[in-house]
Gaussian input, Z-matrix of N, CA and C with variables (Angstrom, degrees):
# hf/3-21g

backbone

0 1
 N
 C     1     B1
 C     2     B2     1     A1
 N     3     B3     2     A2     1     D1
 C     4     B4     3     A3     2     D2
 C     5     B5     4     A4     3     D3
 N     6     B6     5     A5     4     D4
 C     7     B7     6     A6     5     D5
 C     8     B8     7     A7     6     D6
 N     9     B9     8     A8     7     D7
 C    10    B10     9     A9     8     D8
 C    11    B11    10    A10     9     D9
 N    12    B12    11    A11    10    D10
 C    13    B13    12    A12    11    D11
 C    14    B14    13    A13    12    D12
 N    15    B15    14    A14    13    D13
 C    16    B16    15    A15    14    D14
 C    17    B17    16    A16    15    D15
 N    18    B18    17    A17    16    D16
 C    19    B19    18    A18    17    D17
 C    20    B20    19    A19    18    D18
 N    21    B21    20    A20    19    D19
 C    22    B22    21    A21    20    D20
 C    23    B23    22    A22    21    D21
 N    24    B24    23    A23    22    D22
 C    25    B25    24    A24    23    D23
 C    26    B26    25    A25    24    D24
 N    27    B27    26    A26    25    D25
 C    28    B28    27    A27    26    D26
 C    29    B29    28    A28    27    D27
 N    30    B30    29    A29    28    D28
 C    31    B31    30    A30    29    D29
 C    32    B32    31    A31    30    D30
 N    33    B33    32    A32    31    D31
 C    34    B34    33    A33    32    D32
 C    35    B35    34    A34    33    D33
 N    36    B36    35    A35    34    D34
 C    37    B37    36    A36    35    D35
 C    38    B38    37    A37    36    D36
 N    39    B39    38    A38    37    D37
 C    40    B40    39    A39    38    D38
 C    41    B41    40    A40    39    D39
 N    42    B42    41    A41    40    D40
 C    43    B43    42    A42    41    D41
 C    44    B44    43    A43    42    D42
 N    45    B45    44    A44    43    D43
 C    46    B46    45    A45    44    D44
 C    47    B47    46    A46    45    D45
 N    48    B48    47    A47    46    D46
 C    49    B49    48    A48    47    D47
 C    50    B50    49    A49    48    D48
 N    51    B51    50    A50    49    D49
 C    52    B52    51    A51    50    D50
 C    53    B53    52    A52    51    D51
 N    54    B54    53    A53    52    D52
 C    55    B55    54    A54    53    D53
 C    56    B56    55    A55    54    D54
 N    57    B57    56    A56    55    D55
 C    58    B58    57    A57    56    D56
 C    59    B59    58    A58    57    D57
 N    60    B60    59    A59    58    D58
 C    61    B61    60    A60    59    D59
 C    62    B62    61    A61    60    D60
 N    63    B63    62    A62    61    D61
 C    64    B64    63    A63    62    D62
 C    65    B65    64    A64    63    D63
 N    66    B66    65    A65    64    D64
 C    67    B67    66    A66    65    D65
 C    68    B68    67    A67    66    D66
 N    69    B69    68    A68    67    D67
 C    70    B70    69    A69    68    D68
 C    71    B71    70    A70    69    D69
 N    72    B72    71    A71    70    D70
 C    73    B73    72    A72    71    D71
 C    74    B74    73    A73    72    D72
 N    75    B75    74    A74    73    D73
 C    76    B76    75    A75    74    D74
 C    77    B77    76    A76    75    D75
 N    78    B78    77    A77    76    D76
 C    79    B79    78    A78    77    D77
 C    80    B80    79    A79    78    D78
 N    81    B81    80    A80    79    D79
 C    82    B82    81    A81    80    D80
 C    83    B83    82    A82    81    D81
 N    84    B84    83    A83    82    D82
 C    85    B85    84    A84    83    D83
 C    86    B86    85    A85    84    D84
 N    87    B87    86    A86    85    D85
 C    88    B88    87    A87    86    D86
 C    89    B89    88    A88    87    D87
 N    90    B90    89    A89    88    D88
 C    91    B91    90    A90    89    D89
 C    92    B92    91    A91    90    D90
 N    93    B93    92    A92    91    D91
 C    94    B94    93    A93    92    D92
 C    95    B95    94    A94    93    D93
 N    96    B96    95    A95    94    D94
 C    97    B97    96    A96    95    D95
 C    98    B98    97    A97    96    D96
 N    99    B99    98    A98    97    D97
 C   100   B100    99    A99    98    D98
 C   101   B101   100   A100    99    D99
 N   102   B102   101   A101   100   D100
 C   103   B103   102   A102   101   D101
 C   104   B104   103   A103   102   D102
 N   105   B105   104   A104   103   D103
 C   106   B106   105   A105   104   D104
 C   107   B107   106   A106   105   D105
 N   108   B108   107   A107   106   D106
 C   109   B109   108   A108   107   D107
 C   110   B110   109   A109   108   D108
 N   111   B111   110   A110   109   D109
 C   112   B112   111   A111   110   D110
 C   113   B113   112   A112   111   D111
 N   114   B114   113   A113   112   D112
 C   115   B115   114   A114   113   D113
 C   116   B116   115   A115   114   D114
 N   117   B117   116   A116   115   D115
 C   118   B118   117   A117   116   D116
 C   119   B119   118   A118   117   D117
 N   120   B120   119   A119   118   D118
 C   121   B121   120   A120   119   D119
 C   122   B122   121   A121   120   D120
 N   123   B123   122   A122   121   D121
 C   124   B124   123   A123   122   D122
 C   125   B125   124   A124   123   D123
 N   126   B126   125   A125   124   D124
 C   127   B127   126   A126   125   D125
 C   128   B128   127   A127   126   D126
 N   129   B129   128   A128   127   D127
 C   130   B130   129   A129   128   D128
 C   131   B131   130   A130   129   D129
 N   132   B132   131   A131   130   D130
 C   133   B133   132   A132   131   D131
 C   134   B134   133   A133   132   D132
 N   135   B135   134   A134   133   D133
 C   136   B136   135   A135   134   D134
 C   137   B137   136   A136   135   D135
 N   138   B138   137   A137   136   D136
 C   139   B139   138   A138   137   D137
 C   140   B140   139   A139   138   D138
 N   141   B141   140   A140   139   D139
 C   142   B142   141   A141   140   D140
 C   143   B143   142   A142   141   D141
 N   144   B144   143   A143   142   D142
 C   145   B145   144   A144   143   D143
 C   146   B146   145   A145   144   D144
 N   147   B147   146   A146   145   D145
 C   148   B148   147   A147   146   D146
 C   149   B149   148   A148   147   D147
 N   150   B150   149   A149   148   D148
 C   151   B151   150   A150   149   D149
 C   152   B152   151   A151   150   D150
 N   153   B153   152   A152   151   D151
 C   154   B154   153   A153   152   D152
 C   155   B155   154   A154   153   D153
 N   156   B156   155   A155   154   D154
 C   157   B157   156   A156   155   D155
 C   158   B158   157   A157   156   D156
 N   159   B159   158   A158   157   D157
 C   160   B160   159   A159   158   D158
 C   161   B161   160   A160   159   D159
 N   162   B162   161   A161   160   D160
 C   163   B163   162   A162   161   D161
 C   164   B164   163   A163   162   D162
 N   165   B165   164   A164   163   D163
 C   166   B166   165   A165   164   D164
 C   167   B167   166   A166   165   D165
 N   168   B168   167   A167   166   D166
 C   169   B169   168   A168   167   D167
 C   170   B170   169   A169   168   D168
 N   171   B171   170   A170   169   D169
 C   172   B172   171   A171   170   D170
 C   173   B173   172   A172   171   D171
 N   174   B174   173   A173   172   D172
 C   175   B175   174   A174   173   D173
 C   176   B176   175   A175   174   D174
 N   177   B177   176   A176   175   D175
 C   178   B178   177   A177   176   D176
 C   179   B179   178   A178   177   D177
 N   180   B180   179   A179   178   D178
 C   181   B181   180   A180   179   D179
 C   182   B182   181   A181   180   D180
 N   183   B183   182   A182   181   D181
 C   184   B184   183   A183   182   D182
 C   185   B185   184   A184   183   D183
 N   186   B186   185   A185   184   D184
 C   187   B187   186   A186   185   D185
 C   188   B188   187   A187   186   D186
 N   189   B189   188   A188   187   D187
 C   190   B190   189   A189   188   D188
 C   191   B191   190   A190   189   D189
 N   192   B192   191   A191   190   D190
 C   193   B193   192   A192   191   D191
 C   194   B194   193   A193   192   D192
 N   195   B195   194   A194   193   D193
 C   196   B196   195   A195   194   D194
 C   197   B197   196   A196   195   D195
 N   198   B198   197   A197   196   D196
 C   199   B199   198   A198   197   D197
 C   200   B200   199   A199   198   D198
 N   201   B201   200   A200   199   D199
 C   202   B202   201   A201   200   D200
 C   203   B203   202   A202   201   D201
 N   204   B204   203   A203   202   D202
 C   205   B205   204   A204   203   D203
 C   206   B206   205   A205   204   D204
 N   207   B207   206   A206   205   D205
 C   208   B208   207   A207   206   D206
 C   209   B209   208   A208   207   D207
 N   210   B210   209   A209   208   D208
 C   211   B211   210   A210   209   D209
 C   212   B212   211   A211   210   D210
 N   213   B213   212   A212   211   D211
 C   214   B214   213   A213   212   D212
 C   215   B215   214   A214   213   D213
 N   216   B216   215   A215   214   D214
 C   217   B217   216   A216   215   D215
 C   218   B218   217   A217   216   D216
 N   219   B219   218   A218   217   D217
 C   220   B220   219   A219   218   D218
 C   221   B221   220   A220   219   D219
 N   222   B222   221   A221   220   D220
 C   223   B223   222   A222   221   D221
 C   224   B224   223   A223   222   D222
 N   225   B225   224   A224   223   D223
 C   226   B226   225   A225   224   D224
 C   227   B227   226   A226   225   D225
 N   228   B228   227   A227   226   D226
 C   229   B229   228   A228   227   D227
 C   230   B230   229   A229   228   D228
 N   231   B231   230   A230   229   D229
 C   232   B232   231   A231   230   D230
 C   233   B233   232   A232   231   D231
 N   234   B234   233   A233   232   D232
 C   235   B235   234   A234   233   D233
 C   236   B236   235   A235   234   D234
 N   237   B237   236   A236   235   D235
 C   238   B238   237   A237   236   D236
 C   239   B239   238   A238   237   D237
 N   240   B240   239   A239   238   D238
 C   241   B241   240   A240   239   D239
 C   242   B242   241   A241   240   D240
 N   243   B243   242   A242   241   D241
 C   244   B244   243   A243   242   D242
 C   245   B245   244   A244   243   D243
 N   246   B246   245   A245   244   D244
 C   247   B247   246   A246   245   D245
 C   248   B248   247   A247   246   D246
 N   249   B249   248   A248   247   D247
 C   250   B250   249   A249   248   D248
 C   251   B251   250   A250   249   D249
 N   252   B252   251   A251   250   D250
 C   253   B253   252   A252   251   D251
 C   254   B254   253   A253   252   D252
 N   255   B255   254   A254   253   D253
 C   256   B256   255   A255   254   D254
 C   257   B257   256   A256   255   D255
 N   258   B258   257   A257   256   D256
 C   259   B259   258   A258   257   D257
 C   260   B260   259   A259   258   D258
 N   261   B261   260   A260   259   D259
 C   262   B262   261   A261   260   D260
 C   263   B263   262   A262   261   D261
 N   264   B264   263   A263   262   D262
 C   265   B265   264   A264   263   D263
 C   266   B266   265   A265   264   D264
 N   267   B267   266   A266   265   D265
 C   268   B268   267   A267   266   D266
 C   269   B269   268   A268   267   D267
 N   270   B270   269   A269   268   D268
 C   271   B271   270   A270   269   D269
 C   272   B272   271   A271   270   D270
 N   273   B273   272   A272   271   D271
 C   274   B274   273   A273   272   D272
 C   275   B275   274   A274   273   D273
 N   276   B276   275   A275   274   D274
 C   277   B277   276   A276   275   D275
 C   278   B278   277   A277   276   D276
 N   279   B279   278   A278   277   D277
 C   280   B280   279   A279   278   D278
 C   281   B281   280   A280   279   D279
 N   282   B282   281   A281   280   D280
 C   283   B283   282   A282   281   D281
 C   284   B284   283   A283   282   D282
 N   285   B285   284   A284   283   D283
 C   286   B286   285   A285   284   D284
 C   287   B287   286   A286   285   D285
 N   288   B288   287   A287   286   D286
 C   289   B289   288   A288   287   D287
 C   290   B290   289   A289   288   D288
 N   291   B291   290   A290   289   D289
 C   292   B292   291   A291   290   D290
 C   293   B293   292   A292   291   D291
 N   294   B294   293   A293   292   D292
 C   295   B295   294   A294   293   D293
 C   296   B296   295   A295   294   D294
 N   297   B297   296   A296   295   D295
 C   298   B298   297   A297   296   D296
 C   299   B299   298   A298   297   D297
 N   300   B300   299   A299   298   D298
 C   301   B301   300   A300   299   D299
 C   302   B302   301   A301   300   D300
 N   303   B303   302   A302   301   D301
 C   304   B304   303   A303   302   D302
 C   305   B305   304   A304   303   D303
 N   306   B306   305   A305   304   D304
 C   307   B307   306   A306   305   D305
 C   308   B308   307   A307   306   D306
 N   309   B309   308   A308   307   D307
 C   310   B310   309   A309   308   D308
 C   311   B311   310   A310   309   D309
 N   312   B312   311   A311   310   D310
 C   313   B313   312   A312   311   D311
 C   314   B314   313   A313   312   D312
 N   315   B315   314   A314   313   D313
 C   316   B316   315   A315   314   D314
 C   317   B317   316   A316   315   D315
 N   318   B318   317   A317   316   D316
 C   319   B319   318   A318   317   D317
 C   320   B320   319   A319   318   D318
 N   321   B321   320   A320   319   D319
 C   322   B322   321   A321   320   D320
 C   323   B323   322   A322   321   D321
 N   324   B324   323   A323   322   D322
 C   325   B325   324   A324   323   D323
 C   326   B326   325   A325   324   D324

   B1=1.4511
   B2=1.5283
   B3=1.2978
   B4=1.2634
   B5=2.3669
   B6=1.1180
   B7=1.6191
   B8=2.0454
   B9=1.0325
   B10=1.2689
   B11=1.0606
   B12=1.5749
   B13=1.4162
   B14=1.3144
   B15=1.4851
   B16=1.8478
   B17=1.9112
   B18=1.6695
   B19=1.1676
   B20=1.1882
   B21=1.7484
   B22=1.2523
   B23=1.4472
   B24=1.2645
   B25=1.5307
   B26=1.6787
   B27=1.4757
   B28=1.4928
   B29=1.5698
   B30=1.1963
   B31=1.7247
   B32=1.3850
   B33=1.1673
   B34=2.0881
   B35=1.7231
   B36=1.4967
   B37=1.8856
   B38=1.6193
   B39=1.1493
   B40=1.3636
   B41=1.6932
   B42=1.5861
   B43=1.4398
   B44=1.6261
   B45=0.9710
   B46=1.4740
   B47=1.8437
   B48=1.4943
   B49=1.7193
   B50=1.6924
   B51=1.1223
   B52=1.6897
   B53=1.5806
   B54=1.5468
   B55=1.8891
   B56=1.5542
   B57=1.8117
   B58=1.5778
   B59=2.0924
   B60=0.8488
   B61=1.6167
   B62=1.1875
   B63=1.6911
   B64=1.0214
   B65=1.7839
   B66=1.5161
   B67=1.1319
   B68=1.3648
   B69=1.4647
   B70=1.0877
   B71=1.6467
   B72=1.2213
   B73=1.8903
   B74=1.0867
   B75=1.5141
   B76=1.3821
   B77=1.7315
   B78=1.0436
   B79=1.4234
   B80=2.0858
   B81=1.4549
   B82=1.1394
   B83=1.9479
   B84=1.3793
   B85=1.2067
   B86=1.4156
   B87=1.6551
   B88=1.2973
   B89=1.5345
   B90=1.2466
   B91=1.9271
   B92=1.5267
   B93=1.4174
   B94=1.4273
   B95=1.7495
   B96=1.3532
   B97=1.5922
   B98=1.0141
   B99=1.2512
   B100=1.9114
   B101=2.0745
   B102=1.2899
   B103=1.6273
   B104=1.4385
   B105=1.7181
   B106=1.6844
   B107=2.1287
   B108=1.2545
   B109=1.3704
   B110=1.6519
   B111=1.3573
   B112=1.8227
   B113=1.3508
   B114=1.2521
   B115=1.8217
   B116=1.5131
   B117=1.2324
   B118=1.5228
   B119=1.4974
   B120=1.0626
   B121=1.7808
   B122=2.0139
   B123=1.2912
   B124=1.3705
   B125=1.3911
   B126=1.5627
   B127=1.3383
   B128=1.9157
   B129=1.2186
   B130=1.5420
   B131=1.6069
   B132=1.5080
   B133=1.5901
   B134=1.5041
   B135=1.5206
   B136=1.6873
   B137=1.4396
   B138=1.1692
   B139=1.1493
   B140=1.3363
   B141=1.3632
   B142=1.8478
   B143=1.3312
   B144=1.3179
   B145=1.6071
   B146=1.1060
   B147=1.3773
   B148=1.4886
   B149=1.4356
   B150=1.8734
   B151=1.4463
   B152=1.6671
   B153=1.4302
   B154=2.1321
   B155=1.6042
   B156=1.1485
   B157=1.8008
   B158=1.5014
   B159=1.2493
   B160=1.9729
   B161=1.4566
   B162=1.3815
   B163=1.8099
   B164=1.3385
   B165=1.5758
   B166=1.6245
   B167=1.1918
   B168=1.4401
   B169=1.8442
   B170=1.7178
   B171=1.4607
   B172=1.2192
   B173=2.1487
   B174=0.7774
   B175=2.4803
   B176=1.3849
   B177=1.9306
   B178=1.7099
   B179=1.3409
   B180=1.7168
   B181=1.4267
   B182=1.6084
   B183=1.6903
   B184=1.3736
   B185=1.3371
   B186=1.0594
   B187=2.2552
   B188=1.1858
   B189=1.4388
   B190=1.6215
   B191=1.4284
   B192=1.4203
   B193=0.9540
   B194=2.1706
   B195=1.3152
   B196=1.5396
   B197=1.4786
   B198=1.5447
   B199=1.2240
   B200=1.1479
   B201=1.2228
   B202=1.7929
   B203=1.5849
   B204=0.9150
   B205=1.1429
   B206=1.7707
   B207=1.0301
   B208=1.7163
   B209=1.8598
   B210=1.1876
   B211=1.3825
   B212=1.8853
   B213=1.7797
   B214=1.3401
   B215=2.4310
   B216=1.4371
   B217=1.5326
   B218=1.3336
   B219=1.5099
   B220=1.2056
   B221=1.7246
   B222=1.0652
   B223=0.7155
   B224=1.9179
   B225=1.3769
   B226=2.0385
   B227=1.4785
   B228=1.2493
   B229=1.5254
   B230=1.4615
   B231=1.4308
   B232=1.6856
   B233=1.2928
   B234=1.6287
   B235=1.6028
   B236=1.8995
   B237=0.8329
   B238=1.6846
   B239=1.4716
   B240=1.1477
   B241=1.4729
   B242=1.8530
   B243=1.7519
   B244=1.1429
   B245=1.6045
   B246=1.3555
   B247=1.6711
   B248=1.2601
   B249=1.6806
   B250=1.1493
   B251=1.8388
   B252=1.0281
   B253=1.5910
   B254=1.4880
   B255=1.4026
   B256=1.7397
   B257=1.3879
   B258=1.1901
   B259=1.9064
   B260=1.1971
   B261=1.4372
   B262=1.2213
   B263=1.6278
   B264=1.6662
   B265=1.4105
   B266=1.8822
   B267=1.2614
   B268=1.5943
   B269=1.6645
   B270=1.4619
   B271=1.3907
   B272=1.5794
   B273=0.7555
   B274=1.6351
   B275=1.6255
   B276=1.0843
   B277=1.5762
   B278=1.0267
   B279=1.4830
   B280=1.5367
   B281=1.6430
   B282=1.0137
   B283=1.6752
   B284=1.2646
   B285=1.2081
   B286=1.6017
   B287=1.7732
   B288=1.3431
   B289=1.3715
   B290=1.7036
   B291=1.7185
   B292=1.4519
   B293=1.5030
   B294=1.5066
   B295=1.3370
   B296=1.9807
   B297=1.2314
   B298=1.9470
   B299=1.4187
   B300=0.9604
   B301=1.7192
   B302=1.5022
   B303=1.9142
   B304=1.8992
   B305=1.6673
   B306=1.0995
   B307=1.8048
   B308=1.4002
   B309=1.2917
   B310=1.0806
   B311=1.8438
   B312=1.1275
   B313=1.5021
   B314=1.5921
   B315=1.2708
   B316=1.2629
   B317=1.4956
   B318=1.6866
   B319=1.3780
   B320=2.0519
   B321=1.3754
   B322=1.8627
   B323=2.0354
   B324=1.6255
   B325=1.3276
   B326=1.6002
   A1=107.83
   A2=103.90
   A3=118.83
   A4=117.08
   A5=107.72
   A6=97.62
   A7=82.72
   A8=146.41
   A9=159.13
   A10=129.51
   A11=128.60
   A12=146.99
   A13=97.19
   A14=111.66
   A15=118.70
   A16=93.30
   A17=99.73
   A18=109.01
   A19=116.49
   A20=121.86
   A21=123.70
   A22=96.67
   A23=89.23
   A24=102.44
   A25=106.95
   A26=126.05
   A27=127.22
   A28=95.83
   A29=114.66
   A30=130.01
   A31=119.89
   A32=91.74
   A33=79.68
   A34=97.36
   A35=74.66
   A36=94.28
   A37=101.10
   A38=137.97
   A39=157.83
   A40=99.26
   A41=118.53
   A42=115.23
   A43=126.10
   A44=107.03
   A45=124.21
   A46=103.46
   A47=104.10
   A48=111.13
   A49=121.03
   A50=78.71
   A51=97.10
   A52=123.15
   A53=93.01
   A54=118.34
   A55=91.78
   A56=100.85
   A57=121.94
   A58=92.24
   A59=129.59
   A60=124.32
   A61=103.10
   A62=150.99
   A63=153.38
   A64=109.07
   A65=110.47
   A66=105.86
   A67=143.31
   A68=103.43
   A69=119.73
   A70=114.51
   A71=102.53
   A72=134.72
   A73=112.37
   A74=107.92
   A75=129.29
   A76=107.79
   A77=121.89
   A78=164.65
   A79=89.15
   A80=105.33
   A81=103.34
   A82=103.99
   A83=119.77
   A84=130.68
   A85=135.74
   A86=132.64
   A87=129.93
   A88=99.31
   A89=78.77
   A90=88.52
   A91=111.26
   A92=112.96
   A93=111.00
   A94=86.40
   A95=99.99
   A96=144.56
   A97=94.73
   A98=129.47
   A99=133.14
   A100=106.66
   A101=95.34
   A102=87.26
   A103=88.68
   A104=100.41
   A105=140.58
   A106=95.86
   A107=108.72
   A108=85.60
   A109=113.39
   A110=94.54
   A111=87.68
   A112=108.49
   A113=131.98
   A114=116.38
   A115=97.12
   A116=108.39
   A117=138.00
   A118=105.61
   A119=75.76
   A120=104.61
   A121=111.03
   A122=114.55
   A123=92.29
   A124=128.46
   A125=129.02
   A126=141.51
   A127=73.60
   A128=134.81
   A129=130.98
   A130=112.91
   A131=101.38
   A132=90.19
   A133=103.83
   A134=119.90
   A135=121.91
   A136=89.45
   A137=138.91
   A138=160.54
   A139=141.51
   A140=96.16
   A141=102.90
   A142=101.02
   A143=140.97
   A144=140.24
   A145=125.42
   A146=150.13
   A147=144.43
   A148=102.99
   A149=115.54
   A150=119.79
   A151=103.29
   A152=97.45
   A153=96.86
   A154=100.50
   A155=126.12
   A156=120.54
   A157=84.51
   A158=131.15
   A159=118.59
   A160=111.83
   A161=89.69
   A162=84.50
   A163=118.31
   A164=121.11
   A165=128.00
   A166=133.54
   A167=110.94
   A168=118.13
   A169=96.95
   A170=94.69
   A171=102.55
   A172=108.44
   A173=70.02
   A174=75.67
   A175=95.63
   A176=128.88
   A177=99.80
   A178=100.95
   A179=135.67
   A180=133.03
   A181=96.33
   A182=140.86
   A183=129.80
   A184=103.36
   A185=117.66
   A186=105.11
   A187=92.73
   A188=106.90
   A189=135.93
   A190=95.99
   A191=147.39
   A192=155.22
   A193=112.58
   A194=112.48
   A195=92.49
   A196=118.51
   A197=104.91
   A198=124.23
   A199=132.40
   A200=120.62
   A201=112.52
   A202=104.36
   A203=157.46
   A204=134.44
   A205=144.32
   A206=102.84
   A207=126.62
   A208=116.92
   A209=116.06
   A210=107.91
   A211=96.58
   A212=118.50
   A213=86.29
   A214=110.44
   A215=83.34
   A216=98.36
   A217=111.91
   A218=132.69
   A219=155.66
   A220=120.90
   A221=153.80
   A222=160.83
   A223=149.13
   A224=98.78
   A225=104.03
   A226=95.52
   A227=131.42
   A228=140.89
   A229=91.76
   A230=107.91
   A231=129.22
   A232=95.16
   A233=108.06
   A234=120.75
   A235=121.03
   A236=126.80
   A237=122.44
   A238=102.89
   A239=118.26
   A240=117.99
   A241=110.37
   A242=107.08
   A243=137.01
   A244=108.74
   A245=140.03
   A246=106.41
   A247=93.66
   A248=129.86
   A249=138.35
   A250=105.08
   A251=112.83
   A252=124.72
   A253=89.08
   A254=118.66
   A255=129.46
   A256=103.91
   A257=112.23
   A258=118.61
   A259=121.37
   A260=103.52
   A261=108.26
   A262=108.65
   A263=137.21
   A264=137.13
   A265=76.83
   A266=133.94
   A267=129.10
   A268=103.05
   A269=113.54
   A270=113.94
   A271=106.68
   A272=122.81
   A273=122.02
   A274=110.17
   A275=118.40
   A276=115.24
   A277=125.70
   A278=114.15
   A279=129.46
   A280=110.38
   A281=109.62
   A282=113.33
   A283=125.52
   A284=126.50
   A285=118.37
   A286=88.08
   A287=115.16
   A288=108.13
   A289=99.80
   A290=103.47
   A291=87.68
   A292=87.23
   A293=119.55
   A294=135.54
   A295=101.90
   A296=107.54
   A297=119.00
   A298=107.61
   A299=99.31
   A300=103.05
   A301=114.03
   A302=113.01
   A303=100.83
   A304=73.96
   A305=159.82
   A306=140.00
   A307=104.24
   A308=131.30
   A309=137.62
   A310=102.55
   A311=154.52
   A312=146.69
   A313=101.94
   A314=113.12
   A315=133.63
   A316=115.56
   A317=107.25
   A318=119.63
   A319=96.50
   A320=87.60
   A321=82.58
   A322=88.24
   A323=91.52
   A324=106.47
   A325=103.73
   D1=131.55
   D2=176.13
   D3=-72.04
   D4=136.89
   D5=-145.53
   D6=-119.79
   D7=155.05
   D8=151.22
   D9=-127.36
   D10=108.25
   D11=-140.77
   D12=-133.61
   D13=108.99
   D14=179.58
   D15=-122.14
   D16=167.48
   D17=177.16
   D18=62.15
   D19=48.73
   D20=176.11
   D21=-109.51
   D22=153.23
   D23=179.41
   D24=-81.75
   D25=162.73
   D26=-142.05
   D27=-115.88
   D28=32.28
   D29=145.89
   D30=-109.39
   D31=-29.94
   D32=-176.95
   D33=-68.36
   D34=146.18
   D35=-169.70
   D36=-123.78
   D37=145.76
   D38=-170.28
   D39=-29.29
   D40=-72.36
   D41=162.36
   D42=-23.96
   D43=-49.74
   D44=-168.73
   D45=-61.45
   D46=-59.00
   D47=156.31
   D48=-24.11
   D49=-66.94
   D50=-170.50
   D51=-56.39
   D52=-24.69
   D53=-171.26
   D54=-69.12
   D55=-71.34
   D56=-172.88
   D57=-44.95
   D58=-77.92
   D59=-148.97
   D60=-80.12
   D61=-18.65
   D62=147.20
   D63=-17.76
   D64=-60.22
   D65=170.02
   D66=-42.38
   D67=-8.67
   D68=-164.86
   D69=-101.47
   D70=-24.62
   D71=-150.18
   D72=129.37
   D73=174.44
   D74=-167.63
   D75=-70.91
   D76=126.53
   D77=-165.40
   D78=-102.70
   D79=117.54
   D80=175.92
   D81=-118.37
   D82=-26.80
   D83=142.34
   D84=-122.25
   D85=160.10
   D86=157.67
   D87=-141.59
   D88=142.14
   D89=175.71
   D90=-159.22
   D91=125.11
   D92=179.46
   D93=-108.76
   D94=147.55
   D95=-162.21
   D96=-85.34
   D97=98.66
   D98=-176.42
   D99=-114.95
   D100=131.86
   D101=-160.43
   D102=-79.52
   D103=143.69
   D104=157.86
   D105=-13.72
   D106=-63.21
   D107=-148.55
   D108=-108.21
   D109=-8.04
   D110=164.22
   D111=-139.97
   D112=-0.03
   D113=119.94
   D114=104.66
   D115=31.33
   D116=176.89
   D117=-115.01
   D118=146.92
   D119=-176.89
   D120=-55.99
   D121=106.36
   D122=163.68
   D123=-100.09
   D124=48.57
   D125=96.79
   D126=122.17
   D127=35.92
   D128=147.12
   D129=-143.57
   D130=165.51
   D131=172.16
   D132=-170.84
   D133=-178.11
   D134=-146.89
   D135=-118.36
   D136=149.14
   D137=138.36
   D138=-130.99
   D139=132.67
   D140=-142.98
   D141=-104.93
   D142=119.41
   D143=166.27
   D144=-106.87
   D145=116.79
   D146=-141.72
   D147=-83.38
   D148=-33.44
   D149=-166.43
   D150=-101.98
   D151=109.86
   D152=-170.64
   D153=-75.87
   D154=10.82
   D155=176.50
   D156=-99.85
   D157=-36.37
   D158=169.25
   D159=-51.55
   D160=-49.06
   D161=-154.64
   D162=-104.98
   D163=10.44
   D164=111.80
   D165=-35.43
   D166=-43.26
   D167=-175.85
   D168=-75.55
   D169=-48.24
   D170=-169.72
   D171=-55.60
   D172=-74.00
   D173=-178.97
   D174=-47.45
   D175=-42.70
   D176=-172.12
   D177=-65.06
   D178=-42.90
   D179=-149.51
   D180=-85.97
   D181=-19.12
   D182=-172.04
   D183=-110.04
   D184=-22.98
   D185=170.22
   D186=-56.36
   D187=135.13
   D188=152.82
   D189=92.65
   D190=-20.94
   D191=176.34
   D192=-32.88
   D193=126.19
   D194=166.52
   D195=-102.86
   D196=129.26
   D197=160.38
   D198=-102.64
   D199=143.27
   D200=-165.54
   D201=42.49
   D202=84.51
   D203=-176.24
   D204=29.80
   D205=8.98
   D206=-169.87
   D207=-112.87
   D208=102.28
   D209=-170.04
   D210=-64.37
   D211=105.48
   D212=179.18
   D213=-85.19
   D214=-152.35
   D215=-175.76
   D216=-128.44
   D217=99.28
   D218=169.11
   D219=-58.19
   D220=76.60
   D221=135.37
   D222=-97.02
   D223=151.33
   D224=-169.55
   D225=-53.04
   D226=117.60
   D227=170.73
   D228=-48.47
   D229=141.72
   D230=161.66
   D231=-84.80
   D232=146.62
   D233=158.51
   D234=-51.58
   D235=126.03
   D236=179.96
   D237=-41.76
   D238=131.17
   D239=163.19
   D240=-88.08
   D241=126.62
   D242=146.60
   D243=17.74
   D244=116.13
   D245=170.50
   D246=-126.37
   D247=144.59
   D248=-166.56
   D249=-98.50
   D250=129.50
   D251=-159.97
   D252=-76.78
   D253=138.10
   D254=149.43
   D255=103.56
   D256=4.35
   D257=172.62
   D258=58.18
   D259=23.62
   D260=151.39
   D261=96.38
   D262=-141.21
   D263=-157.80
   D264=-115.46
   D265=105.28
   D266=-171.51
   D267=-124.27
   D268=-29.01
   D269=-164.90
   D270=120.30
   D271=-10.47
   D272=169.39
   D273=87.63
   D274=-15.39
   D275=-149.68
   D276=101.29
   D277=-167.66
   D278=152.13
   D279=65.21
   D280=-145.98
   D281=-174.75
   D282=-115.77
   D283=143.22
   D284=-144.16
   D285=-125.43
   D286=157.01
   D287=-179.28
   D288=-101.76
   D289=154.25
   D290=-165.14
   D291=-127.52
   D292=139.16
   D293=178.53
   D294=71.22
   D295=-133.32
   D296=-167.97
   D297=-94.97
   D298=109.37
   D299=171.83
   D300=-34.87
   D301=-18.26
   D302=-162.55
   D303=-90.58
   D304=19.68
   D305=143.31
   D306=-26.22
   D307=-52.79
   D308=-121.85
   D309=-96.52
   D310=119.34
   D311=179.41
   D312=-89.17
   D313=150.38
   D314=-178.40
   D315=-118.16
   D316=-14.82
   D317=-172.74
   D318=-66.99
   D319=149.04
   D320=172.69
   D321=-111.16
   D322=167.22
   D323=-170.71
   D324=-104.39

């Protein structure tokens, strides 16, 4: 079972996961979600347990729980939702004409 851990405080490190839900059963991953460009913690993370009667016991007994000082939030990870490439109907870019196209003179000076 896939496990989703928000509201962690921005020290707990992957080990630290594994310590906390270990207790529970075997822990087959932990990973806190550290952003791409300055490589810090963005304060949730996934934890994976092979046995779902663990990691039931485990999410009712660690939601609301404080760690580091941080009550985090224990919950069954949702599947990623789908993301549609190009953001959708936005305007395309580029330059938009503003008011009547006849603004514009064609006469040269």
């Amino acid at each position: 079972m896939n496990i989703y851990v928000s509201n962690l405080s921005f020290n707990v490190r992957d080990e630290d996961l594994q310590e906390y839900f270990a207790e529970y059963g075997e822990v087959a991953s932990a990973k806190v979600i550290m952003d791409k460009f300055t490589n810090k913690s963005r304060g949730f993370a996934f934890v994976e347990m092979p046995d779902d009667e663990a990691a039931q016991k485990a999410i009712q007994e660690l939601d609301g729980a404080s760690v580091d000082g941080r009550n985090i939030g224990v919950s069954v990870a949702k599947p990623r939702e789908e993301r549609t490439g190009g953001g959708g109907n936005r305007g395309g870019g580029g330059f938009q004409k503003r008011g009547n196209s006849s603004n514009f003179s064609r006469s040269r000076y």
